[in-house]
C-alpha positions in Angstrom: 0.0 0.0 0.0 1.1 3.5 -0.7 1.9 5.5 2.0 2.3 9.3 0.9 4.7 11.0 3.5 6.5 8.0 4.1 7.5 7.5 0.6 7.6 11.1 -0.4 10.2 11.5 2.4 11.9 8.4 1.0 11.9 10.0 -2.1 13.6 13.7 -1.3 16.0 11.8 1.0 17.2 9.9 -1.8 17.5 13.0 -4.4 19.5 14.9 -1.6 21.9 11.7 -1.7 22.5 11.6 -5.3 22.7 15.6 -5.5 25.6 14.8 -2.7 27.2 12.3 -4.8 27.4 14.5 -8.0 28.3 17.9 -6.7 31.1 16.1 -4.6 33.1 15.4 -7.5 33.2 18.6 -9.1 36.3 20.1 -7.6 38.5 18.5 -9.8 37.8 20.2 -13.1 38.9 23.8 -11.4 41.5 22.2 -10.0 43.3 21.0 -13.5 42.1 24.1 -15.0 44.1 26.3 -12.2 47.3 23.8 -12.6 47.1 24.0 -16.4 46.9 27.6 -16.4 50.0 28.4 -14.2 51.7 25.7 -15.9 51.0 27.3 -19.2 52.2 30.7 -18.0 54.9 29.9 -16.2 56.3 27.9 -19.5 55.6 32.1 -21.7 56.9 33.7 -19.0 60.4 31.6 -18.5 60.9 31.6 -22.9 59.3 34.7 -23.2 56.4 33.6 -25.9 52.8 33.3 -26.3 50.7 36.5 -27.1 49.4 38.8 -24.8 45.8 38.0 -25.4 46.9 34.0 -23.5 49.2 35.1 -21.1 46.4 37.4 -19.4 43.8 34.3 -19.8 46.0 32.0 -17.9 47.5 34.9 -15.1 43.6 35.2 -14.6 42.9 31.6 -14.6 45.3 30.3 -12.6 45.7 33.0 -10.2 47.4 33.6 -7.3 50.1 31.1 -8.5 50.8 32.8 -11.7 51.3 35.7 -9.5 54.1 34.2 -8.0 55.5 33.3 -11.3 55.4 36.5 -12.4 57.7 37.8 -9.8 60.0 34.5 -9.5 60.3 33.7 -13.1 62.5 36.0 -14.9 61.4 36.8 -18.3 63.4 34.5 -21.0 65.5 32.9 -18.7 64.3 29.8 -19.9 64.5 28.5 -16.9 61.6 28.2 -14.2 61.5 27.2 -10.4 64.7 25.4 -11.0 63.9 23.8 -13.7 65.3 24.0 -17.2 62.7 24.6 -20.3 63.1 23.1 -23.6 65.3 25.4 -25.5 64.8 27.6 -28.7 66.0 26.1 -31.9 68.1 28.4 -33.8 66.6 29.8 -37.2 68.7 29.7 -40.0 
């Protein structure tokens, strides 16, 4: 037999659970975003390429941590948080 505020609590109680279960997992998009981002503009900012329309789409998207790029990462240096980037090749 149907029992109307039984089940309908059943019912709400479940969707609460499964809205739980799909929001929980959402953090981890933003989170790659924000580490591609800084990656990205820490690789333009240490060999000094990329136009200036991406480099201020990834200082916004991965902010704060491109902000700290920007001030340890000399421009061209090639080299970034200790680590050496792939070099130019030499035109001919």
């Amino acid at each position: 037999m149907f029992n109307f505020p039984v089940d309908a609590h059943r019912c709400i109680v479940g969707v609460r659970k499964r809205r739980d279960i799909v929001t929980h997992g959402t953090g981890c998009g933003v989170s790659a975003i924000w580490i591609f981002a800084n990656l990205s503009f820490t690789g333009m900012q240490a060999q000094a390429t990329g136009s200036s329309f991406w480099k201020v789409v990834t200082f916004i998207f991965g902010f704060p941590g491109t902000l700290v790029t920007l001030l340890a990462v000399e421009k061209g240096s090639e080299r970034a948080y200790g680590i050496d980037m792939q070099r130019k090749q030499a035109t001919r």
